[in-house]
N, C-alpha and C positions, 0 to 999 in steps of 0.2 A: 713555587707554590706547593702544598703540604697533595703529597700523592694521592691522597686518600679523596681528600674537595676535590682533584683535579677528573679523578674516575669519576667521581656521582655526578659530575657536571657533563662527562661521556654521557654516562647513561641515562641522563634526562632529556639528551637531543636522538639520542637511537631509539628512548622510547618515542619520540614524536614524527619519526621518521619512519617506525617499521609498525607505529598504532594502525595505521589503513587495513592492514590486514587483519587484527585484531590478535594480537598476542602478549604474553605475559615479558614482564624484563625485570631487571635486579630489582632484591629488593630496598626497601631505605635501612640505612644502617642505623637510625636511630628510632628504634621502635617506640610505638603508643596505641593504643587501641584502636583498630578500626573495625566501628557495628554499624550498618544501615541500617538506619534508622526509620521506622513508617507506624504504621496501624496495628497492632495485633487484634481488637477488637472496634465492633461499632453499630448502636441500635439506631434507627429511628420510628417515630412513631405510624403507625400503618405501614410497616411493612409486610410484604406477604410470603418473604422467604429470608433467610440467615445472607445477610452482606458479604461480599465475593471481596476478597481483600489478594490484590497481585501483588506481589513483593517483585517477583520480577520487573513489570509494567511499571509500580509505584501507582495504581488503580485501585480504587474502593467504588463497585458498582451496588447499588441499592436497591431492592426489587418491591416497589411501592405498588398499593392498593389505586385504582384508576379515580375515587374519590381521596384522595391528599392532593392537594394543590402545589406541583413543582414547582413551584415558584416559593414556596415557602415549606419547606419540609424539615419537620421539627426533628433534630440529632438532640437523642434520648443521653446517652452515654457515647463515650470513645475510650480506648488505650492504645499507648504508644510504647511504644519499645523503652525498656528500664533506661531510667535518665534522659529522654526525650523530648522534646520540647514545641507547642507547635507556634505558629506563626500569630495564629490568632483562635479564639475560644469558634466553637462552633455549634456548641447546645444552642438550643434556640432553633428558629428558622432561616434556614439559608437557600438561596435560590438557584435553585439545580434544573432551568429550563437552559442551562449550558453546562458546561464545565465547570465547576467549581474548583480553583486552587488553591492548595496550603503547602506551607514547607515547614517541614518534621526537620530539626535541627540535634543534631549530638555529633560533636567533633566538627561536621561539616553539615553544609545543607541539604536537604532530596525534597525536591518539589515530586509533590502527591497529586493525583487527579480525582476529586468525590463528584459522582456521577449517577443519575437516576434511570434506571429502566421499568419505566411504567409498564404494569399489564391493562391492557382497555380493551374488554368485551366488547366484540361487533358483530354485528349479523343482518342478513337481509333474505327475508322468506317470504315466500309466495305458494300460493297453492299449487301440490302437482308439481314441484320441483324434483329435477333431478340430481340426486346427493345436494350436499350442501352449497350454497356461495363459495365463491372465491372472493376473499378481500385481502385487499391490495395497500395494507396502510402507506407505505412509501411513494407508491403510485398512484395514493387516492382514486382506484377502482374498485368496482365488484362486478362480479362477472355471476350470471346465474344463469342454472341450465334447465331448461324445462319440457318436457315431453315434443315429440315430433309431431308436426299437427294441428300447435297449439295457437290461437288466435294472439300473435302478440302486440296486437292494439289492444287490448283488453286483459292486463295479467291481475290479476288478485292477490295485490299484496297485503300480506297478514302481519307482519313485523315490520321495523327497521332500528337498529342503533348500529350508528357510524364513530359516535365519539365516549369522551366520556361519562360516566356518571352525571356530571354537572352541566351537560347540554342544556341550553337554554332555549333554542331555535335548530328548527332545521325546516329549508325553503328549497321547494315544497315540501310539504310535511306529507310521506308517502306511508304513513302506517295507516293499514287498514282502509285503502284506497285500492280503486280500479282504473290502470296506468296505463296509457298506452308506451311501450319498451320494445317498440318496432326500430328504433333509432335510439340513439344513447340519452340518455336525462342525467340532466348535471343536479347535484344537493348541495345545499351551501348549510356545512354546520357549523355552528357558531358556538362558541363557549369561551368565558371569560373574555379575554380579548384577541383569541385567535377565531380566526376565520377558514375554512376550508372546501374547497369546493374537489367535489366526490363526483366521480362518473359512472353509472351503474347502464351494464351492459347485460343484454339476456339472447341468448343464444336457444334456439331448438333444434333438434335431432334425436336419434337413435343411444341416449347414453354417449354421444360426444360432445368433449368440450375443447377450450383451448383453457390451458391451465395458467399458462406463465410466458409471458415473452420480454427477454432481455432484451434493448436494444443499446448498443454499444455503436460507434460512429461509422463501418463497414460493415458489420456485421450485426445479423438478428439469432438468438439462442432460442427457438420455440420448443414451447411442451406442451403435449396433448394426452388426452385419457381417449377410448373407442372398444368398441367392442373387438375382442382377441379373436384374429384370424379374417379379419374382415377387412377391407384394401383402405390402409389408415393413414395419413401425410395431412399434409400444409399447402396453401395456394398462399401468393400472395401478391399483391401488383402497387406500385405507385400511387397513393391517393391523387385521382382526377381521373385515372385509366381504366378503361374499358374491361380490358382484357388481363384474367385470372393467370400465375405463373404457376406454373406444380412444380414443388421441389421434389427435385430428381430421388427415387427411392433409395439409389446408393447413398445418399445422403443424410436418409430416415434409419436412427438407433428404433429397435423395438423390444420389448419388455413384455411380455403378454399383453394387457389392452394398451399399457402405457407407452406413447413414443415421441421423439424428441428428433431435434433436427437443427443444423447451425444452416445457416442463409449468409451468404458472402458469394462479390461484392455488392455493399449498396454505396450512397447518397450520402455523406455526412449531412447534419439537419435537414433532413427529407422525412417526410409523416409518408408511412406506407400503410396499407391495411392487409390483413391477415385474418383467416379463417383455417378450421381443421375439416378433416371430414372423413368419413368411416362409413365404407359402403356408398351408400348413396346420401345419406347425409351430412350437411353442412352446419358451422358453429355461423352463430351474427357475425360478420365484421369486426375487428378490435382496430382501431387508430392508435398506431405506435409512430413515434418520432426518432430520429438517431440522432444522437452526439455529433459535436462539431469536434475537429481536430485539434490537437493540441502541440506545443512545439518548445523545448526545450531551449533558454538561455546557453550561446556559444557552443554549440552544438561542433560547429566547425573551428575550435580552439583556437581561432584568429587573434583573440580578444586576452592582452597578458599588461603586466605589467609590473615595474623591478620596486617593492618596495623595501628603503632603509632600515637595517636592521642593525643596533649597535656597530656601524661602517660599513657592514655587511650586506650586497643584493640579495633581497629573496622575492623570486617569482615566482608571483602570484597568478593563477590563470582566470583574471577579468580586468576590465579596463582599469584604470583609475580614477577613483571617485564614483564609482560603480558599484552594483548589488553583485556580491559573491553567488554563486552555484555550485563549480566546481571546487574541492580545496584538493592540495596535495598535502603529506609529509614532510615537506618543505620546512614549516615553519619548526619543528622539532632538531632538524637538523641545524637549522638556524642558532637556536641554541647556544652549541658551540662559540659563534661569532663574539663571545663577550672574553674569549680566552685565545681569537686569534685564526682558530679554523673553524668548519664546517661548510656548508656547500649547500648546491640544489638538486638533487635527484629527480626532478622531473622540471624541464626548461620547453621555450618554445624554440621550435626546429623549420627554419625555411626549405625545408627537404617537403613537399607535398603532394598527395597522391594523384594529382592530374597536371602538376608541373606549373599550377598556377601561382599567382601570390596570393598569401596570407601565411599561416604557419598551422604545424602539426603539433600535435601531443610529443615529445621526447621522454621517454621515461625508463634510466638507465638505473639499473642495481649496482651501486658502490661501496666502499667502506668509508664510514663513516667514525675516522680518527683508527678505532678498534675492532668494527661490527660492522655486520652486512646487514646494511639497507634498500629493500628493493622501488623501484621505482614507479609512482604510482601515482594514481587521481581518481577523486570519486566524487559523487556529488554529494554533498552535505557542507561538512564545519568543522574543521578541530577547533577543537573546542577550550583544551588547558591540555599543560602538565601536571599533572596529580602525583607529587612527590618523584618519581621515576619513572613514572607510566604517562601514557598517553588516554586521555577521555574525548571522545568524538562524537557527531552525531551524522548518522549515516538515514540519508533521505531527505528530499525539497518535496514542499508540497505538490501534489500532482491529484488530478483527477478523473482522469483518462484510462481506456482499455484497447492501448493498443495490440495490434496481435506478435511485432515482432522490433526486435532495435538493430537496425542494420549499421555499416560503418565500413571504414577500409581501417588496414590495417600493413604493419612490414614486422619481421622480429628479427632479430641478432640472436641465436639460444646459444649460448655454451654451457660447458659443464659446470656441474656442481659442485663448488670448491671449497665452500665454506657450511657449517653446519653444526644444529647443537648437539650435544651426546645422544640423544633420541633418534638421532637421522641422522648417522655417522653410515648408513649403511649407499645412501643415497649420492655421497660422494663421486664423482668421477660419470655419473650418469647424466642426462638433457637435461639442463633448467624447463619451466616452464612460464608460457605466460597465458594470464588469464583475464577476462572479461566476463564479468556477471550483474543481472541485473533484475529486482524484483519489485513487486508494486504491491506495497502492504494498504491494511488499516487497522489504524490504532491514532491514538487523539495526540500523537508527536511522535518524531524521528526515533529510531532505535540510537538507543544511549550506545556506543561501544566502552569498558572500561578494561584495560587490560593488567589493573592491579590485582596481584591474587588473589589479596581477602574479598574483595568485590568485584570478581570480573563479571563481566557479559559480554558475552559475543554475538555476532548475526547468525540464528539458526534458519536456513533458508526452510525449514519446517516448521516452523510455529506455528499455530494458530492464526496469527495475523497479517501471513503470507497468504497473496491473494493468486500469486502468479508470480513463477521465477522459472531464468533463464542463462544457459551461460555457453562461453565457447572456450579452447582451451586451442594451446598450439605449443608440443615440446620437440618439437624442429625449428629450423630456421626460414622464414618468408621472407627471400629476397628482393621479390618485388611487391609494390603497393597489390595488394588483394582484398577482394570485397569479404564483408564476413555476414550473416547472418544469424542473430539468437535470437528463438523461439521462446514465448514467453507459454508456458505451463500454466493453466488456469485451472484452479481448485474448485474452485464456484464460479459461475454464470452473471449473476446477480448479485452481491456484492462491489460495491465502486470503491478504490481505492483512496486514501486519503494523501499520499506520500509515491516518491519513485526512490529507488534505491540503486544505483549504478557504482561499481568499483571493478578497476583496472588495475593489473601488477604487471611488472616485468619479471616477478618469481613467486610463484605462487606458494611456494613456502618460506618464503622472507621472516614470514611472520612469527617462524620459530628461527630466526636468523642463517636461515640455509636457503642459497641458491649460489650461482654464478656468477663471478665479477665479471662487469661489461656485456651480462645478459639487456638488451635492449627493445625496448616495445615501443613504438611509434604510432597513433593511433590519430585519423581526421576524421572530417564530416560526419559525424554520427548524422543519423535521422531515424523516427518514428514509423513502421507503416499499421496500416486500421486494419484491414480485410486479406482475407488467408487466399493463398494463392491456389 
């Protein structure tokens, strides 16, 4: 075989074998242009600010007038990248009450995501209120706060819009009405053919309110406003129960009037109520619900199976004839199999951490013909070889906030014996192995590409990192040990769309450096809600 085919056929299973980690690897020897291709521009009609065009994301968000009908939103003009091409015209009206997709083609394909962010003016006023409403569009509330004192079977409401422009109904129709908001009132707005029922809440005191309360499946995130230096917290008790709980003041963050406080453990789907209070004043009741638990596919890597590949085993970690979750590296190194070798750097192992049956994670860093490939699993997809690279999609849908991803674990660490010119110093020093794991939102998995002209990598700092977490070990664990990663929450209030979990046996694999026979063995992962 002519040496030359024989390397690029190397380097298209190393790239599939070291992509988990996200890194760059040879290039193609037969160059051609590579431009990703997307939007440079795009009008449509009623917009109320300039179109957010992500090249990163491959996102066009639109910031439309609450009178344009998403469902039909007229694209004025577009440009695409010189020589570009799209899937289909989209002047005219297109209906952007979801996601709209196209694929922008030159050389290769890039599906694009065109997306509408309405602005819709809301408000709810009463006379004698204090500051403004709280509206709650996600939560369909509004919370309003009005003098201490105040008779509220009897409030004086002087306004209300809940929706948009083109409301047609809203039952009861509270504008300019005297309400009694001694107890919550539901409004049902209606327009075109969405429906929506609103719960408007009105609280009185001294300038206290409850502003925001997250509630996540263990855990509640409360925010309250009061008057500064005045004795400010949160009760809150089990809806049906008598008796009021005070969250402990070690617990109350303060800010001048403003303070906040996390509540853990509670109830998964359990409706609790809450109230703030400042001095001697108390906010109305709010009825908040908590999320049910959530539980990850093969969590306890029991679940494998050996599929054919050109004569070749490659194990896969899910049953057969089964929905994938977790993928390894595997299939990259597989590769090889058309010329005779290659292998599996992450197998299923009856070695497990309570000595019971089923099997562990094995994931052993080897050379792979020429190259060190470390051993690995994540949840997502490879996805292709992209000439010598590896393309992946890192993330399963998820939409859960859990507080932490526990798991056992054992490692094998030895030294670092291999490595590319950049980390030649790294040598002769502990491999490492690594577990991390985050909970984004964004409207699809992060693409990984590890070709130069177009890479992208996982920035555990993006913008659409909601919570990331990770645990690291560059010693050796010789027996099965429990691990704990803490999930870093960015925001409160934000619900993830995606989980993001990846495992190495060398955490710099990815630039072809770590340890031969460095080993990471990894069972039962599980989920917990509530902080300890």
């Amino acid at each position: 075989m002519n040496s030359k085919i024989f390397n690029n056929i190397i380097a298209v299973a190393v790239a599939g074998t070291m992509a988990v980690a996200s890194v760059s690897c040879i290039e193609n020897d037969v160059p051609y242009e590579r431009v990703q291709a997307g939007f440079t521009a795009i009008t449509a009609e009623g917009e109320t600010a300039a179109a957010v065009i992500d090249n990163e994301n491959r996102t066009v968000t639109l910031t439309i007038g609450e009178a344009v009908n998403p469902a039909k939103v007229n694209i004025i003009d577009y440009k695409l990248t010189d020589g570009a091409t799209l899937s289909a015209d989209i002047t005219g009206g297109i209906d952007l009450t979801d996601n709209y997709k196209v694929v922008v083609s030159l050389y290769q394909d890039y599906e694009w995501v065109i997306k509408a962010d309405r602005t819709v003016e809301r408000f709810f006023n009463v006379t004698g209120q204090v500051g403004s409403s709280v509206i709650d569009p996600e939560g369909k509330r509004v919370i309003v706060t009005v003098p201490a004192g105040i008779n509220l079977t009897a409030v004086e409401i002087t306004g209300v819009k809940l929706g948009p422009a083109e409301v047609t109904t809203m039952s009861p129709d509270l504008n300019n009405t005297v309400t009694d908001l001694s107890h919550p009132v539901e409004i049902t707005v209606t327009y075109r053919d969405v429906n929506e029922v609103w719960t408007v809440y009105a609280q009185g005191g001294a300038g206290v309110s409850l502003d925001r309360i997250d509630a996540w499946t263990g855990v509640m995130w409360l925010y309250g406003s009061g008057l500064d230096g005045e004795d400010n917290g949160f009760e809150y008790r089990r809806q049906g129960s008598e008796e009021w709980i005070r969250v402990d003041e070690a617990s109350v963050t303060h800010s001048g009037g403003e303070f906040s406080a996390c509540v853990s453990p509670l109830e998964p789907v359990t409706t609790y109520e809450v109230r703030a209070y400042s001095g001697g004043a108390y906010t109305v009741p709010v009825a908040v619900t908590t999320e049910s638990e959530m539980s990850l596919p093969n969590m306890g890597f029991d679940e494998w199976w050996q599929e054919d590949l050109n004569g070749k085993s490659l194990w896969q970690p899910w049953s057969e004839g089964g929905t994938s979750f977790w993928d390894t590296g595997n299939d990259g190194a597989a590769t090889l199999a058309s010329i005779g070798v290659g292998g599996n750097v992450t197998t299923p192992d009856t070695d497990t951490w309570d000595g019971g049956p089923g099997y562990s994670a094995k994931l052993e860093t080897s050379y792979i013909v020429l190259k060190l490939a470390g051993g690995n699993i994540f949840a997502g997809e490879y996805v292709r070889t992209d000439g010598m690279d590896g393309v992946l999609n890192f993330g399963r849908p998820f939409t859960g906030r859990p507080t932490r991803l526990c798991g056992h674990w054992k490692y094998v660490c030895t030294e670092i014996s291999a490595s590319d010119s950049e980390r030649e110093y790294l040598k002769g020093r502990p491999d490492t192995a690594i577990v991390y794991a985050a909970l984004i939102n964004k409207p699809e998995p992060v693409e990984i590409r590890t070709k130069p002209a177009v890479r992208q990598l996982f920035d555990r700092n993006a913008d659409y990192v909601v919570a990331y977490g990770e645990v690291q070990s560059g010693e050796s664990i010789s027996e099965w040990t429990d691990f704990k990663l803490e999930f870093e929450y960015r925001r409160t209030d934000v619900v993830p769309t995606y989980i993001v979990i990846v495992c190495t046996a060398s955490k710099y694999a990815d630039y072809f450096t770590g340890g031969k026979g460095s080993t990471l063995w990894l069972d039962d992962f599980n989920l917990d809600w509530d902080y300890e």
